[in-house]
C-alpha positions in Angstrom: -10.6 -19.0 7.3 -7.3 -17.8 8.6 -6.0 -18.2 12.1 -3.3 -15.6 13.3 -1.6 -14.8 16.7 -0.7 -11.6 17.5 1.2 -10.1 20.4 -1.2 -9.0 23.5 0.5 -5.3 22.7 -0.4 -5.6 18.7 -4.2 -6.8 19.2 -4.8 -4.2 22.0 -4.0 -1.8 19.2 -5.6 -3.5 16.4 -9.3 -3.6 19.3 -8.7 0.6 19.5 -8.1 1.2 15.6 -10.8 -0.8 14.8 -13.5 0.6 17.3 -12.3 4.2 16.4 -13.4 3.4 12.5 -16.6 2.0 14.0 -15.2 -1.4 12.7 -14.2 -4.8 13.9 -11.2 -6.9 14.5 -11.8 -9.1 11.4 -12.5 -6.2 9.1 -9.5 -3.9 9.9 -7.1 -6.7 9.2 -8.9 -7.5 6.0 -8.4 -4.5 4.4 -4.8 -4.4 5.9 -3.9 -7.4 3.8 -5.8 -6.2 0.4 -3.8 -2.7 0.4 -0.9 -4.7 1.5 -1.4 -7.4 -1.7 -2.3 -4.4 -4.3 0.1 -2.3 -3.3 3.0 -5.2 -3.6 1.3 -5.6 -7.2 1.7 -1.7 -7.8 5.3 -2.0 -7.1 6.0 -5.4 -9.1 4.3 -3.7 -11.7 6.4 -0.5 -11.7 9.4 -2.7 -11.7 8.0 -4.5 -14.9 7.6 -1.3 -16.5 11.0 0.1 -15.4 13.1 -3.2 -16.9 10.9 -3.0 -19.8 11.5 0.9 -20.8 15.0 1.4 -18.8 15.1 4.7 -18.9 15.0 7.6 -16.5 13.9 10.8 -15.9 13.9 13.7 -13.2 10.8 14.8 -12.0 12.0 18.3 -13.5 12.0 16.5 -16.8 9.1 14.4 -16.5 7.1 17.7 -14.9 8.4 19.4 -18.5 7.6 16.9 -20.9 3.6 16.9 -19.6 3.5 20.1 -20.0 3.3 20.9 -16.2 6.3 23.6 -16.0 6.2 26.8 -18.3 
């Protein structure tokens, strides 16, 4: 269980998100932190992969070398 406080403002907006997805208070927030932890992995991730290759190319390249330009 996890106890938060929120400014009056922030959970008056949280109440209106959630009831516009048909949702509830508890449920909203719970996803908010899941994308919020798997997109900090995504990035940690990247970084890894980044240090570990150190090198770096353009889009234009990258787009070129799949095959995606002609």
């Amino acid at each position: 269980m996890l106890a938060i406080r929120l400014e009056k403002e922030l959970e008056q907006e949280l109440d209106l998100f959630a009831k516009a997805k048909g949702s509830n208070r508890s449920a909203v927030v719970r996803e908010a932190i899941v994308r919020y932890l798997e997109d900090n992995e995504d990035l940690e991730l990247a970084r890894q992969a980044l240090a570990e290759t150190g090198d770096r190319k353009s889009l234009k390249e990258l787009r070129k070398d799949l095959g995606l330009d002609s």
